[in-house]
Chimera marker file (.cmm) of the C-alpha trace (Angstrom):
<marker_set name="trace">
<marker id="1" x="18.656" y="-3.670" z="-6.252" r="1" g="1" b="0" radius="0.5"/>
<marker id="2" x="18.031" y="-6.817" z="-4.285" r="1" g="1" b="0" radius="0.5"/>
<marker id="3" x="14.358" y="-5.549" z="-3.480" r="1" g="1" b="0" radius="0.5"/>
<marker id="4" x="13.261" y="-6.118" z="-7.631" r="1" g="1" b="0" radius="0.5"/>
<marker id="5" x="12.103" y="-9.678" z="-7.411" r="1" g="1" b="0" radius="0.5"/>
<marker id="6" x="9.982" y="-12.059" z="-10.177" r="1" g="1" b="0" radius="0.5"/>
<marker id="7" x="7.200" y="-12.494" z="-8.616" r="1" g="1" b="0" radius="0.5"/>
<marker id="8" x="4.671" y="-11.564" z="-5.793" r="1" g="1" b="0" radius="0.5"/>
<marker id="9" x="5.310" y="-15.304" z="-3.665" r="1" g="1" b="0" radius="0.5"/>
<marker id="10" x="9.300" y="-13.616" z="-3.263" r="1" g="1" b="0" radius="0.5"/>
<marker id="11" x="8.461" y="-10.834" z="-1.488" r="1" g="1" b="0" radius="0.5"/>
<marker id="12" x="7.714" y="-11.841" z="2.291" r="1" g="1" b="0" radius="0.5"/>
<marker id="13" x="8.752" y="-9.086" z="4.989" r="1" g="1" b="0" radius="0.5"/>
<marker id="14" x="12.040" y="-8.270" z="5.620" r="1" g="1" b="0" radius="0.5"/>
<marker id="15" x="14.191" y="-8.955" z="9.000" r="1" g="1" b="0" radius="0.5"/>
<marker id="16" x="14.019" y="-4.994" z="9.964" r="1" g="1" b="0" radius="0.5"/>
<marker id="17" x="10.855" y="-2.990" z="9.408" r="1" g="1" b="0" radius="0.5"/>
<marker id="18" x="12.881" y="-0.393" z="8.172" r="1" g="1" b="0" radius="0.5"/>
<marker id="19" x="14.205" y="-2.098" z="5.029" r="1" g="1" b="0" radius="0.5"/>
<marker id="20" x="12.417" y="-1.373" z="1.482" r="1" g="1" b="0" radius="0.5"/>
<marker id="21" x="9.758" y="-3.993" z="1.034" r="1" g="1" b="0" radius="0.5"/>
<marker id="22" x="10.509" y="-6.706" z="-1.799" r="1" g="1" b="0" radius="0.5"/>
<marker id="23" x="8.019" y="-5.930" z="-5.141" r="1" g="1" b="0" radius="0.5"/>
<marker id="24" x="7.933" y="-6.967" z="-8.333" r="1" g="1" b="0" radius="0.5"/>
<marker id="25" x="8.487" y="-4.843" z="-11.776" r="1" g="1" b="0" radius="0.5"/>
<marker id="26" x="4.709" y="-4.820" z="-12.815" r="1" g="1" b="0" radius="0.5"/>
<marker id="27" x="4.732" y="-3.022" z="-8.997" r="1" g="1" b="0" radius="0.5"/>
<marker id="28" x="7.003" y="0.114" z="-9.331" r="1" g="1" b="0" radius="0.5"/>
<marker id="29" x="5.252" y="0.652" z="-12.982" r="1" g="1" b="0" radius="0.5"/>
<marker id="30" x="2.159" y="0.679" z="-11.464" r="1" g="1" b="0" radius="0.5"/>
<marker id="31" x="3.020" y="3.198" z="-9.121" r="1" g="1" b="0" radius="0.5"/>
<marker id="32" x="4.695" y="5.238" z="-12.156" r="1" g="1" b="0" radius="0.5"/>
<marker id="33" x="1.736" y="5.164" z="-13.833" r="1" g="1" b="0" radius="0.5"/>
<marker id="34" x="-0.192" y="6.390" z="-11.132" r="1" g="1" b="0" radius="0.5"/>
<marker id="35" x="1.982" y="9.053" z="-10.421" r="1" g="1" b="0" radius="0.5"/>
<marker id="36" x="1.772" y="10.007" z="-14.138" r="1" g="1" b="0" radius="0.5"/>
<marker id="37" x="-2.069" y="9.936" z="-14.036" r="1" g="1" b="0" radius="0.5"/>
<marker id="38" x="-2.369" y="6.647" z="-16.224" r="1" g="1" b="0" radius="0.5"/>
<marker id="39" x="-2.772" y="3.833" z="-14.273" r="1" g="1" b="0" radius="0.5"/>
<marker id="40" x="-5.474" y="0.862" z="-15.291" r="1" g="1" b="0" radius="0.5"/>
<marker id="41" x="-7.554" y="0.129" z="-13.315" r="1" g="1" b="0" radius="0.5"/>
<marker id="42" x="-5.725" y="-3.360" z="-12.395" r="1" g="1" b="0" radius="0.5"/>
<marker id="43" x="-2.563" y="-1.099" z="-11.502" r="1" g="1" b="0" radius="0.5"/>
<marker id="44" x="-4.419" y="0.874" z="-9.175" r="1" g="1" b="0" radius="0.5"/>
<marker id="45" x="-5.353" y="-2.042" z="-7.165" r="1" g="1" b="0" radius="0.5"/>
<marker id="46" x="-1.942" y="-3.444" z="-7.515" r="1" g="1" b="0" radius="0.5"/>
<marker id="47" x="-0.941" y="-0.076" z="-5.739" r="1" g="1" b="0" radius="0.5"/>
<marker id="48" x="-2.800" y="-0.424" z="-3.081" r="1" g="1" b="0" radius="0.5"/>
<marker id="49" x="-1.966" y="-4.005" z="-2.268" r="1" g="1" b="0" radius="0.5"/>
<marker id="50" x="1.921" y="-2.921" z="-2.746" r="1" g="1" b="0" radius="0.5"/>
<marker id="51" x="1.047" y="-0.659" z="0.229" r="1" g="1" b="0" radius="0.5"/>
<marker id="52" x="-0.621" y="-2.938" z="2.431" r="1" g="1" b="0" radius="0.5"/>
<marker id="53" x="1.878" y="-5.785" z="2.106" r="1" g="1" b="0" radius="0.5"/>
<marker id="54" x="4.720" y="-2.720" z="2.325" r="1" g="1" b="0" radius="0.5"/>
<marker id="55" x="3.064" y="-1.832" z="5.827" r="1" g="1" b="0" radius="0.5"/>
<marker id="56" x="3.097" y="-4.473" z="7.519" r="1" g="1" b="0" radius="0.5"/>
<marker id="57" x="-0.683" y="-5.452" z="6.793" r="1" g="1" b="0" radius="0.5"/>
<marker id="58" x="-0.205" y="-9.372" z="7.079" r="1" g="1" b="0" radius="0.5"/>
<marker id="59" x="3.445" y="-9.021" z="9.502" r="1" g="1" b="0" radius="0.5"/>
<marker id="60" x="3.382" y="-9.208" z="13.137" r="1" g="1" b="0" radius="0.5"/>
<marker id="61" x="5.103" y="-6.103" z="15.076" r="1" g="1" b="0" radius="0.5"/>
<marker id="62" x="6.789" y="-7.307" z="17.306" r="1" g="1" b="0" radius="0.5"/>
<marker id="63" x="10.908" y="-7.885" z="17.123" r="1" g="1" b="0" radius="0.5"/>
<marker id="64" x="12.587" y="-9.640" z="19.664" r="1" g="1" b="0" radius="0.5"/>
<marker id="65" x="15.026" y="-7.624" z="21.557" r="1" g="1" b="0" radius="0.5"/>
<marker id="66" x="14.464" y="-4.355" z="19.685" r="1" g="1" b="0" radius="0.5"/>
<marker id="67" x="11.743" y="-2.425" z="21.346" r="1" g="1" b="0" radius="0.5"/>
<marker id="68" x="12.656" y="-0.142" z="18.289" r="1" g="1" b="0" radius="0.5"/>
<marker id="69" x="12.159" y="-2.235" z="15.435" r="1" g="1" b="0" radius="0.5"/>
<marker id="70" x="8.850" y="-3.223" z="17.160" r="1" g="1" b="0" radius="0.5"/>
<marker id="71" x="7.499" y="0.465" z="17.622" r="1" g="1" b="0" radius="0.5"/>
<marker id="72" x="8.487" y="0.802" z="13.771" r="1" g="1" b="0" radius="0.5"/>
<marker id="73" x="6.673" y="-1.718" z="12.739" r="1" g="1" b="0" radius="0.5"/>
<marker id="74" x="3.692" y="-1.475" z="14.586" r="1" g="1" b="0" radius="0.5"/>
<marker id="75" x="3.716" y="2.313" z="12.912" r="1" g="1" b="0" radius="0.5"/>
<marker id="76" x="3.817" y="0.830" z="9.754" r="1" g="1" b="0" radius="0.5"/>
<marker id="77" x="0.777" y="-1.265" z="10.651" r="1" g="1" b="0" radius="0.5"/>
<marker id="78" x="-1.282" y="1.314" z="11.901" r="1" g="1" b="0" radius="0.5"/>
<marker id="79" x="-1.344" y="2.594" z="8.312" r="1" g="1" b="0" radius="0.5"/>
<marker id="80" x="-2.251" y="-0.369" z="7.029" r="1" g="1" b="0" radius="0.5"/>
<marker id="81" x="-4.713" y="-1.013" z="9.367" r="1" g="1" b="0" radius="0.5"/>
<marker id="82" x="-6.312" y="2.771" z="8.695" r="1" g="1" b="0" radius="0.5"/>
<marker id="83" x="-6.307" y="2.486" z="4.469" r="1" g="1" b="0" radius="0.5"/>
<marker id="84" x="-8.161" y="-1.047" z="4.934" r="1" g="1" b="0" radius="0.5"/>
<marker id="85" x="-10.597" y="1.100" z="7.459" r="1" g="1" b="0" radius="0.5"/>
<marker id="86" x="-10.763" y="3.638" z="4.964" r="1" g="1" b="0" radius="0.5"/>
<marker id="87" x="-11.801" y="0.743" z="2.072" r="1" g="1" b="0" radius="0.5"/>
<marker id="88" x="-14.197" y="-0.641" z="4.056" r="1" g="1" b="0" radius="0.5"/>
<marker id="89" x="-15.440" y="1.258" z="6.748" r="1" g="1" b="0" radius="0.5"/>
<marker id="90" x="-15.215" y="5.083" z="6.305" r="1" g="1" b="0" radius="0.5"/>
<marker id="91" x="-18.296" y="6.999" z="6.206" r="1" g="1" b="0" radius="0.5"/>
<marker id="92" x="-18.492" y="9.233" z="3.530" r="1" g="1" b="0" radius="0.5"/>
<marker id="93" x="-21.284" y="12.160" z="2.479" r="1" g="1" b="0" radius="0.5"/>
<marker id="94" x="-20.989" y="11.814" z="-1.267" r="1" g="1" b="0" radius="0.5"/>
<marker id="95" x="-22.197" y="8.636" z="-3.360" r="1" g="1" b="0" radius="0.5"/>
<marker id="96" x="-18.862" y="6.717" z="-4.616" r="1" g="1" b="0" radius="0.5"/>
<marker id="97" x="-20.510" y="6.601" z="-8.172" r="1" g="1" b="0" radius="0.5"/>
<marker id="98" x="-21.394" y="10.413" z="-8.514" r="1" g="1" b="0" radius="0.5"/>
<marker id="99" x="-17.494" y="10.963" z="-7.528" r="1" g="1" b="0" radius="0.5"/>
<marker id="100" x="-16.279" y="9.111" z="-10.244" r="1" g="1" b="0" radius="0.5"/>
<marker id="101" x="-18.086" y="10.839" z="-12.977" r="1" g="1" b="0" radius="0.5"/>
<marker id="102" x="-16.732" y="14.180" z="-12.116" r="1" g="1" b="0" radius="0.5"/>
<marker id="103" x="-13.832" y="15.406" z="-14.199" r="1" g="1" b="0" radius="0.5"/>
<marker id="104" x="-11.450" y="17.571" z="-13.203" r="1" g="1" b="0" radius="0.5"/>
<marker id="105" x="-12.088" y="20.995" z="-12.347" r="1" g="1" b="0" radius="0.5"/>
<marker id="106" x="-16.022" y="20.199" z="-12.540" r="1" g="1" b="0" radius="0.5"/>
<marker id="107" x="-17.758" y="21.888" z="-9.260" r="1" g="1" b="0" radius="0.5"/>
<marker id="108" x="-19.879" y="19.381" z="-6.572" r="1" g="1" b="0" radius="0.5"/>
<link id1="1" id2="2" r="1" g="1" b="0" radius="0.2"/>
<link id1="2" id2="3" r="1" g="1" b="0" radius="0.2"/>
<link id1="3" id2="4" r="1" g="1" b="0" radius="0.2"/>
<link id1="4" id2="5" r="1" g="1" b="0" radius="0.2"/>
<link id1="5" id2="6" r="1" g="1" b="0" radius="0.2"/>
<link id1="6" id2="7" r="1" g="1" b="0" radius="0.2"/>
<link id1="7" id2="8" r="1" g="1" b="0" radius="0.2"/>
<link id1="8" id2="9" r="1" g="1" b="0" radius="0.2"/>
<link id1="9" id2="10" r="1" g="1" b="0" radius="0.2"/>
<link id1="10" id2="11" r="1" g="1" b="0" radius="0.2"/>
<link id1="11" id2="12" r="1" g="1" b="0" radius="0.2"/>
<link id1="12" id2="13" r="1" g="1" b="0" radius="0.2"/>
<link id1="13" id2="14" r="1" g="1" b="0" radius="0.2"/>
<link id1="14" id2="15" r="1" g="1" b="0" radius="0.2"/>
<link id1="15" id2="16" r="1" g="1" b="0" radius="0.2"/>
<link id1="16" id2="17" r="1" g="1" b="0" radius="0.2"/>
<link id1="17" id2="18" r="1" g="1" b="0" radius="0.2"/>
<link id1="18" id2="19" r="1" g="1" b="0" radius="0.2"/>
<link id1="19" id2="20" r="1" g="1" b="0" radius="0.2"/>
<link id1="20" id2="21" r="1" g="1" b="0" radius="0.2"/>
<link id1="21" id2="22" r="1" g="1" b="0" radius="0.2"/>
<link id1="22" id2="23" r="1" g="1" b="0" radius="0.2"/>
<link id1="23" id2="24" r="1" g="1" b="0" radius="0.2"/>
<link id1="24" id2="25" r="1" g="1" b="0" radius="0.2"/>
<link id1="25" id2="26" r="1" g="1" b="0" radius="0.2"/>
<link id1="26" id2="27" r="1" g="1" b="0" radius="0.2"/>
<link id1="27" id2="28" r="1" g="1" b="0" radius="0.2"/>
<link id1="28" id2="29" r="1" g="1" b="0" radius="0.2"/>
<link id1="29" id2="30" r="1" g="1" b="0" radius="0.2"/>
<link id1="30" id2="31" r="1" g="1" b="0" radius="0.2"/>
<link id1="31" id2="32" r="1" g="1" b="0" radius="0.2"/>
<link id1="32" id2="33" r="1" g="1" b="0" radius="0.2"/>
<link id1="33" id2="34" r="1" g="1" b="0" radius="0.2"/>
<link id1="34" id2="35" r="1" g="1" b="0" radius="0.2"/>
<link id1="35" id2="36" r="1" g="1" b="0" radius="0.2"/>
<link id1="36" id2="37" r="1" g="1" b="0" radius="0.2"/>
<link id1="37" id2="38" r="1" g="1" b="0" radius="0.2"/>
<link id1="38" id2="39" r="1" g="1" b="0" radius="0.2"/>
<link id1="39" id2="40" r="1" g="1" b="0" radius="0.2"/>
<link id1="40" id2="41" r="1" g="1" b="0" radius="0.2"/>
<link id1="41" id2="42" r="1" g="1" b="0" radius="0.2"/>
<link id1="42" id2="43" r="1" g="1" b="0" radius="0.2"/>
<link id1="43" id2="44" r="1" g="1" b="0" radius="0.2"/>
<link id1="44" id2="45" r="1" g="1" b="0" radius="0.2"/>
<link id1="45" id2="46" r="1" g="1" b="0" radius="0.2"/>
<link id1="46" id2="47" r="1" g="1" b="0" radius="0.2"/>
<link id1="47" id2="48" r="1" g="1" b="0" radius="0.2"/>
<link id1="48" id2="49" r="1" g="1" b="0" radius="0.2"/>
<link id1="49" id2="50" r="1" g="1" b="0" radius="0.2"/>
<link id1="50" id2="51" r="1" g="1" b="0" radius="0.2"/>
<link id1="51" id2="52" r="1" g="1" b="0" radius="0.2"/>
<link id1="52" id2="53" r="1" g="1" b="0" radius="0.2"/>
<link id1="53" id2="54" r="1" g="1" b="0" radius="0.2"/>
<link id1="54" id2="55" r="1" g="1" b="0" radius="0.2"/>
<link id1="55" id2="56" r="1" g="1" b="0" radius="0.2"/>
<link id1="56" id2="57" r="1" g="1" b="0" radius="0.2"/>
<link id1="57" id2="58" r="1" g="1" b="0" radius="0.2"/>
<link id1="58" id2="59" r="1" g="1" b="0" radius="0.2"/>
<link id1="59" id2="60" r="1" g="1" b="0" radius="0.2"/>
<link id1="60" id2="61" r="1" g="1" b="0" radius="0.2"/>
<link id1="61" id2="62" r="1" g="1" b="0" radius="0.2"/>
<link id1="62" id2="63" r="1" g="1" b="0" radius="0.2"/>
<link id1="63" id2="64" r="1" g="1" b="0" radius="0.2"/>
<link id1="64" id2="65" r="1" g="1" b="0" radius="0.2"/>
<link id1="65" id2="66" r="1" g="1" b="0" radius="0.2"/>
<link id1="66" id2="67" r="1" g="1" b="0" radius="0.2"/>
<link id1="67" id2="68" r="1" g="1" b="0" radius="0.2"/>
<link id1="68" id2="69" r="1" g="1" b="0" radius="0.2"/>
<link id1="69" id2="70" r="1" g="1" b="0" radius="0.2"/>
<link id1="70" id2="71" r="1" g="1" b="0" radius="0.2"/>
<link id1="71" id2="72" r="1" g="1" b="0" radius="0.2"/>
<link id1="72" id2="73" r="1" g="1" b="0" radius="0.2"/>
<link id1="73" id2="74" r="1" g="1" b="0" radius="0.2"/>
<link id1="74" id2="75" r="1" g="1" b="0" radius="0.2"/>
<link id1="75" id2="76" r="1" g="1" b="0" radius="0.2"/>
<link id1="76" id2="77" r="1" g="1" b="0" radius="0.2"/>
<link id1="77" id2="78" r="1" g="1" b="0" radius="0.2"/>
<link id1="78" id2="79" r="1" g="1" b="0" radius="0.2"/>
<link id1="79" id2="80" r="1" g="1" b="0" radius="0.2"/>
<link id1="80" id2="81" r="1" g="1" b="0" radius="0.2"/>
<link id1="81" id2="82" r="1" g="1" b="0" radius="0.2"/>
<link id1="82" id2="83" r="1" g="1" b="0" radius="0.2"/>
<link id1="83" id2="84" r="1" g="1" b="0" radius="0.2"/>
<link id1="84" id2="85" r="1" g="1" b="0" radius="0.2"/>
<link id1="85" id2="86" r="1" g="1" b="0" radius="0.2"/>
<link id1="86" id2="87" r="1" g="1" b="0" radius="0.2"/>
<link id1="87" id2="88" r="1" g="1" b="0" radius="0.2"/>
<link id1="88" id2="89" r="1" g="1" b="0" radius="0.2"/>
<link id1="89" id2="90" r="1" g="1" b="0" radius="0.2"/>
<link id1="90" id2="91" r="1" g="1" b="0" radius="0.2"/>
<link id1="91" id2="92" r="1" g="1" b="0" radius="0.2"/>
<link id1="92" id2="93" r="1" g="1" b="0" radius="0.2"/>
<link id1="93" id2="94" r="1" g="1" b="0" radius="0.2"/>
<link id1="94" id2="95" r="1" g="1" b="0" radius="0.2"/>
<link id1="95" id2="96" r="1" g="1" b="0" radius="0.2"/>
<link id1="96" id2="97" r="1" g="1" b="0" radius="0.2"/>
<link id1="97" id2="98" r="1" g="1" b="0" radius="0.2"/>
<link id1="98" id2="99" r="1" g="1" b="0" radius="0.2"/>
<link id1="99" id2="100" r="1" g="1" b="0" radius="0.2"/>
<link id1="100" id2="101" r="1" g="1" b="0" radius="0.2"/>
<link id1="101" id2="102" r="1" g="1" b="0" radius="0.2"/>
<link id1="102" id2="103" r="1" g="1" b="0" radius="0.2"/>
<link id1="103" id2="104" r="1" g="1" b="0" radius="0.2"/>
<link id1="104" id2="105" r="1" g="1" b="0" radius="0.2"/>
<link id1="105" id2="106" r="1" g="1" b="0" radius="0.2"/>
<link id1="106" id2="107" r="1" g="1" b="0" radius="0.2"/>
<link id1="107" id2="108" r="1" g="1" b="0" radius="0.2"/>
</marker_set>
């Protein structure tokens, strides 16, 4: 349980790529909550910047002496890399607004 820490400035990458990331309580609720289908609006974001810092987002690849650990990491980056590209630079057909009116199970 040495990945639960108090707050956000604790959780800087870990020596392997392949350990859990560090987060904080307000963190794995968040992602309960989501799961559950009752996340805020502020725990939605804190999701998704859980999964940038847990990819790598701001961490450099490469590992010294383990070609491995490098390859790993870089992996994990490349999905950081594509959710930021799908934030910000995605083309989509539908307007974001008309999407989030829609309830579930209405048609297009």
């Amino acid at each position: 349980m040495d990945e639960l820490k108090d707050s956000i400035e604790e959780c800087l990458p870990r020596e392997h790529p392949w350990q859990r990331p560090y987060y904080i309580e307000a963190e794995a609720q968040a992602v309960k909550a989501c799961y559950n289908g009752t996340a805020t609006e502020r725990q939605q974001r804190m999701i998704l910047e859980y999964l940038l810092r847990a990819c790598g987002k701001d961490d450099m690849s490469y590992r010294p002496n383990d070609p491995y650990d490098t390859a790993f990491a870089e992996g994990k980056r490349w999905v950081a890399n594509t959710l930021v590209w799908m934030l910000k630079l995605a083309t989509t057909r539908t307007d974001p607004d008309k999407i989030a009116v829609r309830t579930a199970g209405e048609q297009k």
